[in-house]
TIBA-202905 format. One record per residue: residue in one letter; x, y negated, z negated of N, C-alpha, C in turn. Coordinates in steps of 0.1 Angstrom, whole numbers, plus 5000, padded with zeros to 4 digits. Layout:
BEGIN
AXYZXYZXYZ/...
//
This chain:
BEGIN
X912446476520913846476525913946606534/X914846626548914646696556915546826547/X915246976553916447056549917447036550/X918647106541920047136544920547186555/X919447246564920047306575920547196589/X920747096588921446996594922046866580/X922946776585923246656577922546556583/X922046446572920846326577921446206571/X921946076579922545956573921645856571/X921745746572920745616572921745506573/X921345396578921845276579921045166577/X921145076572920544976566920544866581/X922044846581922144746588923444796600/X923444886604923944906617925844906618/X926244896601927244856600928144946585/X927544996584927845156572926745246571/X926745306569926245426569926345536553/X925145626547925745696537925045806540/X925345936537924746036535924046066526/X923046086516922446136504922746296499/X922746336511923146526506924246596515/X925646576515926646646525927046766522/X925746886514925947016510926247096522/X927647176525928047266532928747176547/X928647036546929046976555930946976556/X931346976566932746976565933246846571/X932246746572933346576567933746566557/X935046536561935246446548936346286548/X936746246542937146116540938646136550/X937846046560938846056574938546066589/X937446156587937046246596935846136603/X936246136618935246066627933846146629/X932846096629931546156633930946066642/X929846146650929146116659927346096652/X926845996647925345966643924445976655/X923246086651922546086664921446036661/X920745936667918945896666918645776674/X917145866680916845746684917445766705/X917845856702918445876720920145806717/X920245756708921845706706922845756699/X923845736705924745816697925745716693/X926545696678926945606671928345686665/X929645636672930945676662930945606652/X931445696639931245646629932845726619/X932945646605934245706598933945706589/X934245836583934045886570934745796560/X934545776551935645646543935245746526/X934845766525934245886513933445926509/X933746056503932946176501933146196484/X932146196478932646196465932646366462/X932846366449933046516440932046566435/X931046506433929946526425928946626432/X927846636432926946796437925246746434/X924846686445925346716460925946576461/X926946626472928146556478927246446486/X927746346485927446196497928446196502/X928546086512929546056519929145906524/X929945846525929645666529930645656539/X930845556550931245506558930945376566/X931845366576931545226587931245256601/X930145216606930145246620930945186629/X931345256636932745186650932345156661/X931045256666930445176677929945266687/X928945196700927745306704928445426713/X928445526717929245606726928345596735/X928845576748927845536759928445636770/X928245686783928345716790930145666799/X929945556796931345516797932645466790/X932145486781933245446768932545406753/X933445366745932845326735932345156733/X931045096733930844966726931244936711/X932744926709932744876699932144756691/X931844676695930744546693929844596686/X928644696693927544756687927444836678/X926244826671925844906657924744856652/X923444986650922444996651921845066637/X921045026631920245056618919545146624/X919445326610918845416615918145456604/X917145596606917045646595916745786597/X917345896591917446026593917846056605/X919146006608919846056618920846166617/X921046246627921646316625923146356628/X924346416620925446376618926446516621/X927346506632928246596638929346546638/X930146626638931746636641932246586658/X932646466651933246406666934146506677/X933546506686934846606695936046566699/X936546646705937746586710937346516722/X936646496733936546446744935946316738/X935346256725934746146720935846116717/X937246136707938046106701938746046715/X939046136724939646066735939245936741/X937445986745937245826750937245686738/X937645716724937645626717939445526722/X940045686723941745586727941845536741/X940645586748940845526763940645406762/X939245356754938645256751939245126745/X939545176739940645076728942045076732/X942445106744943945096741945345216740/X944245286729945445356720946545446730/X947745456735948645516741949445576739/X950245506725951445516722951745686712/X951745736718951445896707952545906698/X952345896680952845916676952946056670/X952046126667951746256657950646276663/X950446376652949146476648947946406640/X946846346641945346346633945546456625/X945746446606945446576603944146566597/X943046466596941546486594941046546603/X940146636603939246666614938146536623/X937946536635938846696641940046686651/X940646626643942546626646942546596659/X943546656666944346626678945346466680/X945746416688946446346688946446206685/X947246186676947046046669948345936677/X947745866679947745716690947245596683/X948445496685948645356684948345266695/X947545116690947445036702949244966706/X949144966714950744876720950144746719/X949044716722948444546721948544496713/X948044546696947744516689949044526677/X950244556683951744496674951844366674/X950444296683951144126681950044106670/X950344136657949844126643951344176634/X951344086621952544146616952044316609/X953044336602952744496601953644536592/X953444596577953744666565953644796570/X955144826569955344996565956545006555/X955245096547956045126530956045306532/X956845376519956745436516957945496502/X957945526497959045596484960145626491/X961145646486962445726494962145876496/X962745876507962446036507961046126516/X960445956515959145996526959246006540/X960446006546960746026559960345896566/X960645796559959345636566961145586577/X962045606577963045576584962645606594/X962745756594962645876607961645856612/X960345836606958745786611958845636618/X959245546612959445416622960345436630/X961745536634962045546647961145626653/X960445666654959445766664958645646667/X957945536663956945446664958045356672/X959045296671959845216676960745316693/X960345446692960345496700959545466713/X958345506707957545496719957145346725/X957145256713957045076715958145056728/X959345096727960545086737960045106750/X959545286747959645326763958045296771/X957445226764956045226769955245056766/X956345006767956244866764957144796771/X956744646776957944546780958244456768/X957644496756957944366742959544446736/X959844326739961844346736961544356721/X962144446712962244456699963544366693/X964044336684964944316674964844396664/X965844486654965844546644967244476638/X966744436625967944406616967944546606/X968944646606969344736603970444736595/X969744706579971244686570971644826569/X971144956566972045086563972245206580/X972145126590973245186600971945276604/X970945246601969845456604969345376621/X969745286626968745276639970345226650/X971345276647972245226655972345336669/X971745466666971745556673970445556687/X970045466683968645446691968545506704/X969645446710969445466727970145626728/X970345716722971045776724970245936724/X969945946735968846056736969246216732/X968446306729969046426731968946456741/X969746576742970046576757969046666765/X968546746759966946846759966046756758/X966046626751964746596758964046526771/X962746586774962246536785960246476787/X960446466796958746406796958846276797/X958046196800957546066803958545956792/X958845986781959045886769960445916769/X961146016771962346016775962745936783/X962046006793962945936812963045756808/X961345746798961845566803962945506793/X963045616783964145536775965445536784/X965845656790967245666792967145526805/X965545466805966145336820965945186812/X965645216795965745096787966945006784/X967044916783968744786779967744826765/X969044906758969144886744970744906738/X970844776733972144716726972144726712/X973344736710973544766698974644666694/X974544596682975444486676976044516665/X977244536663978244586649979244486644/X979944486632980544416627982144406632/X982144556634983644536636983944636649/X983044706654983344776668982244786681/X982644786695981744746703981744626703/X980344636707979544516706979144396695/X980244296696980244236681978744176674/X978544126663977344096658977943956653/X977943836658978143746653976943616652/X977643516646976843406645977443246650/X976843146654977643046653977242936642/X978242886636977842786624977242706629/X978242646642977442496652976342516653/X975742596655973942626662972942626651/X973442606641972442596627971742486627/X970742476623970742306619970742316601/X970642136604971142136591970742176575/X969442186573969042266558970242406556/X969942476570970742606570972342596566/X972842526574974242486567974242446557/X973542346549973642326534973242486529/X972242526534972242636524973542736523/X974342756535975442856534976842796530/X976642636523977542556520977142576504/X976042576499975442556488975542426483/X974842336494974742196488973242166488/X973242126478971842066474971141956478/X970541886486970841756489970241666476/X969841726465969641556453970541606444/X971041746440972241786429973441716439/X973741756449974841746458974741616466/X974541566464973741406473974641346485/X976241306477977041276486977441366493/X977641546489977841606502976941586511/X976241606506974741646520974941506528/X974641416523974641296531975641306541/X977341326535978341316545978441426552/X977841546552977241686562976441596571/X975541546566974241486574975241426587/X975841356579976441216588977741286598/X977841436596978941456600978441596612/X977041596615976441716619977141726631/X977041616641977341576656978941636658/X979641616645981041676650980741816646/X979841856635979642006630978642136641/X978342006652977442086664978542096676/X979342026675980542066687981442146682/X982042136669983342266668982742316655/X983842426659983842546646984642506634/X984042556622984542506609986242526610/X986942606616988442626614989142476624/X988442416629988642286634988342196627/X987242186618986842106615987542046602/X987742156593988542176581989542056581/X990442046592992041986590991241876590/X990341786596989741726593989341626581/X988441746572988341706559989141686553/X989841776553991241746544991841656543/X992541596554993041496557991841306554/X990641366552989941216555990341156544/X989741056536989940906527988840946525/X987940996525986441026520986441146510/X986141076495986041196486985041306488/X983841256494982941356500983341456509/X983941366523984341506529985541576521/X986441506517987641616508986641716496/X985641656492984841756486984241886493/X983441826508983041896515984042046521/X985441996521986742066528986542156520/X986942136502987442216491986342326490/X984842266494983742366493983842456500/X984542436511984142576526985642656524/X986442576517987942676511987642716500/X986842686493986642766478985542876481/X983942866489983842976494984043056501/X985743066507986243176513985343146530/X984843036535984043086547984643086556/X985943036565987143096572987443216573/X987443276563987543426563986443496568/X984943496570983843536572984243586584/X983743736585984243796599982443736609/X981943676606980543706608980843566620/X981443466619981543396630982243386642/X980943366650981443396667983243326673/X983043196666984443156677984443196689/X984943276694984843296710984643406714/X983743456703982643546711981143496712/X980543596718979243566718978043616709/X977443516703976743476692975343586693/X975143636681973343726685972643636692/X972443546688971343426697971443446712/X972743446716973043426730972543616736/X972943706730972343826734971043846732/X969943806721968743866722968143736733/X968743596735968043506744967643596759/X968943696761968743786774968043846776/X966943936762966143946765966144126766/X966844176761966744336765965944366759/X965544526761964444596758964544616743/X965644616734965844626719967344576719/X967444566705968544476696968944576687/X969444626682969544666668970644576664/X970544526652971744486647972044506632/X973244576633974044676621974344586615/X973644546603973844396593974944486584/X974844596577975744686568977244666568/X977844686573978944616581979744506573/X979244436571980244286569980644346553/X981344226547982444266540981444156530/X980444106528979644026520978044016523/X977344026513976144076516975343896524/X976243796519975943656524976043676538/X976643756549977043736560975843776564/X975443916559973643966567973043866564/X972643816557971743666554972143536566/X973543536569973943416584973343486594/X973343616599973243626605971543636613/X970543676595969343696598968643546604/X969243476595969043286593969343276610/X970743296614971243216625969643266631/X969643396634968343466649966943426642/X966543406634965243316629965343176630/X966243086627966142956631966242976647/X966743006654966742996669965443036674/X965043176672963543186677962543126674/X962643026660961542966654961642816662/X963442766666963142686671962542686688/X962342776695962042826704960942846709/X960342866696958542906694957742866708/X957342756713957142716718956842756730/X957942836735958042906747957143036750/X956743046740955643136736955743266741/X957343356741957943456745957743576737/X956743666734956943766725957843826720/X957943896709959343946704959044056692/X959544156688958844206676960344216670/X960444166655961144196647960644296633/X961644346638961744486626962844466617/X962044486602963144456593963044556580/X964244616586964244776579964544706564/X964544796553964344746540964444576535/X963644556540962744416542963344326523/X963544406518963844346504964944276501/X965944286512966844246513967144066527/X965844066525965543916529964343896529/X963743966522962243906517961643946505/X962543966497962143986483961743856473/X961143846466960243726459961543686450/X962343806445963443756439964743746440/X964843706454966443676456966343476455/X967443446449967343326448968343246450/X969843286456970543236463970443126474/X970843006476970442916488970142976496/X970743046506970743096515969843266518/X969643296509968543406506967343316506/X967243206502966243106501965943126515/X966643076516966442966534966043126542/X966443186545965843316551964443366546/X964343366535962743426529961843296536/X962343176534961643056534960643076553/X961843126557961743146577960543246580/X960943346573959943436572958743416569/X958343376557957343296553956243196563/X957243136567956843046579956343116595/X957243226595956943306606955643376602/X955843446592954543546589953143456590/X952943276581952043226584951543166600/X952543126605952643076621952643126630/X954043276628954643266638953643396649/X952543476647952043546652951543416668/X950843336663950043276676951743236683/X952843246682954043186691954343306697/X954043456694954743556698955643636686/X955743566675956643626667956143686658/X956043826658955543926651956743986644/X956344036635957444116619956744246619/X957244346619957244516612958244486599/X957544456587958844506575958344636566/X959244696563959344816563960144836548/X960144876538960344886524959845006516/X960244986500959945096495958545066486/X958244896483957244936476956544776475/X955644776478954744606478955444526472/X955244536463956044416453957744356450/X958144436463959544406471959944346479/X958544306487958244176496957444066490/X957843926491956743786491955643816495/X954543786482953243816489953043706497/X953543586500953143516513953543596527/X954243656523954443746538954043866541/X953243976525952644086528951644066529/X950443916526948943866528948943886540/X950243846552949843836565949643986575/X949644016568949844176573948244246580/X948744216589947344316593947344456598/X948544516595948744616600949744736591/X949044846582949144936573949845106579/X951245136575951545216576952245266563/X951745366557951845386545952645536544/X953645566540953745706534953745756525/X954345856518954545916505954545766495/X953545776480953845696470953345686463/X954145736450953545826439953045736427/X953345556427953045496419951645436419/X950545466407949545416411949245246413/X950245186402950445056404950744986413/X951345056427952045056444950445066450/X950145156444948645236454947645106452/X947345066439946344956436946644816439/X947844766441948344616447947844656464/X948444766471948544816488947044806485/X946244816482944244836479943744676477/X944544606471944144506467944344426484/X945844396486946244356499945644406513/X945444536514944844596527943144696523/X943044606525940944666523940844746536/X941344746542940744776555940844946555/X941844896548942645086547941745146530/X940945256541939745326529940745366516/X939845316504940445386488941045536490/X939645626497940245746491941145806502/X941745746514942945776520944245736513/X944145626509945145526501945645616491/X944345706483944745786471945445926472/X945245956485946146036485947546076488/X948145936494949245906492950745996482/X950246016468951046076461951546246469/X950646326479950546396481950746456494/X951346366502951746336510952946426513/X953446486522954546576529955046446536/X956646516535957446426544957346426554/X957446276562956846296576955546236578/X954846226569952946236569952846066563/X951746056571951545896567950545856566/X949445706562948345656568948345546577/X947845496584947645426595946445376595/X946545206594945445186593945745046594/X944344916602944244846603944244816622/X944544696624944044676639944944766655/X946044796647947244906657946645026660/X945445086651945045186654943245226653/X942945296661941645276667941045376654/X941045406643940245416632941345426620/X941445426608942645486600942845616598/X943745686600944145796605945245836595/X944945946590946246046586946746116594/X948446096594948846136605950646246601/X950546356610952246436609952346386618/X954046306615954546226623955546316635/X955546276652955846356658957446356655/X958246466664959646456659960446336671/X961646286662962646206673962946256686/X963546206691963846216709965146176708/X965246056697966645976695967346016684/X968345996682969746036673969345966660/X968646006644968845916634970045876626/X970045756628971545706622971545786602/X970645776595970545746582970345906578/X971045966572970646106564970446076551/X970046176544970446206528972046266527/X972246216514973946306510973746416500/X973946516507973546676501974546696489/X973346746477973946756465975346856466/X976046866463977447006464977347076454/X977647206462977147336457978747396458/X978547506446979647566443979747706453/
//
């Protein structure tokens, strides 16, 4: 075995790599290296370094560094090669290579410098978790930041607690490149009761969705549904406050049943329908650079649910057109949790579902964003190929997120608990190795604070 006075790796098969003796070496689990042998030079990622004496280290090779960039494709079996700290001008040509532009932070593995996301590679869905408190709000607006100003993929955010309503609203000191393009982005904002309204149209549903916000069943509820069924054509031209005098008045115990159902759940009252305004569908059809829409707002937690349903059945029915879109769905638990079981909670999880399995090859990509795995349907966190993790002190969280995202190394995952606010991991196809990262600061206004304990 050669001396300690350099590090010596080996590869079997061109595709991991281990160290046998990493005494006095300063990789460690994170940290990009450069493998030398043979006249070649091979980027490579630390994935872990154990505790033991003498230290190993294991990893995956990324690919050949060539004179003009990196071949990620390639990877070459070695033996007693020799192992250095990637530089910064390698790290760079790795983001030139790949994509990476979108700067969100700081690399704090060595050897650091700026940590960059692919813009390409959001058309994958994408998990970002973290505990309360981990700054994962403030950190997905900085990411949703630069997606805006350095992208033409129009965003949607459904925003039940108000934190992304401030979006477009720059500070006034800031400047540089990601500023200027925001202040020339269409970003709208949709609210329940001021501005820019946030509404829905019943007519535009089809029909499962209306049974679901009717709560008819179609084999418990048989004769409603049937005379819904049969009554869709008049329920696609007017609005239920038309339709109503209607039922009331019919000779049909169904529809008088049907009537009693939409007066007994109060849905006339629903501030959430358009009538003669215009419907979310009809604003994000337009196509602006971002959406937010302030679900928080309404006066029944059923209304965020019409409104998530109405802009998911529309885009799904739409698919086709094959228009990109990125939906972001800030505490994602509140329509994608395994246990909401309301009809109409149904019918939304069910969309998603279908989106997460389908909807990536149509353009329809999801960011959901929560406090803890098992808060979303695993049919919708399997689809996830894309890992942004913060603060999370539960090991039961840490070993489901391990189970679901392999991709993202154990002993980055592990240290999660330890995590500063702000600080995250990154990992999977968005980003050109997985990366620990201090997340940079806003540019934009955050809607969502803490409420400070009171002091005497």
């Amino acid at each position: 075995m050669p001396n300690n006075s350099q590090t010596f790796a080996r590869s079997e098969d061109g595709r991991s790599f281990v160290v046998a003796d990493a005494t006095g070496c300063a990789l460690v689990a994170g940290s990009l290296a450069v493998i030398v042998s043979a006249q070649r030079r091979q980027l490579a990622l630390v994935e872990e370094r154990s505790q033991t004496s003498p230290a190993f280290l294991r990893g995956r090779m990324m690919g050949e560094v060539l004179a003009d960039g990196i071949d990620v494709r390639a990877g070459y079996p070695f033996d007693d090669a020799t192992v250095e700290m990637a530089d910064a001008a390698t790290v760079q040509t790795l983001h030139d290579t790949t994509g990476a532009r979108l700067d969100i932070g700081v690399d704090l593995t060595p050897p650091g410098g700026p940590a960059r996301l692919l813009p390409t590679r959001f058309n994958r869905h994408t998990f970002w978790c973290g505990q309360s408190g981990s700054g994962k709000t403030y950190a997905l607006g900085v990411v949703l930041e630069q997606l805006i100003a350095h992208t033409a993929l129009p965003v949607v955010v459904f925003d039940p607690n108000s934190d992304f309503v401030h979006l477009g609203e720059l500070d006034p000191q800031a400047s540089g490149p990601t500023a200027d393009a925001l202040r020339r982005r269409d970003i709208r904002v949709l609210r329940p009761h001021k501005g820019a309204l946030l509404r829905a149209r019943f007519t535009e549903l089809p029909l499962p969705s209306k049974a679901a916000i009717l709560r008819i069943d179609p084999i418990a509820d048989r004769e409603e549904f049937n005379e819904l069924m049969h009554l869709s054509t008049v329920l696609s031209a007017t609005e239920l406050d038309d339709t109503l005098p209607h039922l009331r008045s019919s000779e049909s115990p169904a529809q008088q049943r049907l009537g009693m159902r939409i007066e007994n759940l109060g849905l006339l009252e629903w501030e959430v329908w358009a009538r003669n305004q215009r419907a979310v569908t009809e604003v994000v059809a337009e196509r602006p650079d971002a959406t937010v829409l302030d679900l928080g707002g309404f006066s029944t937690a059923e209304q965020q649910l019409v409104v998530a349903l109405a802009l998911l059945d529309e885009l799904w029915s739409r698919r086709e057109e094959r228009r990109p879109i990125l939906l972001v769905i800030d505490e994602a638990h509140n329509l994608a949790s395994p246990q909401l079981d309301s009809p109409i909670a149904v019918a939304v999880r069910e969309r998603l579902i279908q989106i997460a399995a389908e909807g990536r090859k149509f353009g329809l990509w999801l960011l959901l964003s929560t406090q803890r795995p098992s808060k979303v349907h695993p049919g919708i966190l399997s689809q996830c190929d894309n890992l942004a993790l913060m603060k999370m002190s539960s090991p039961v969280d840490l070993a489901e997120l391990g189970t679901h995202f392999g991709y993202a190394p154990a002993a980055l995952l592990e240290r999660s608990p330890w995590f500063r606010q702000g600080e995250a991991l990154f990992a999977g196809g968005f980003t050109p190795a997985p990366a620990l990262v201090a997340m940079n600061a806003r540019i934009t206004r955050e809607g969502g604070t803490d409420v400070k304990v009171p002091l005497r």
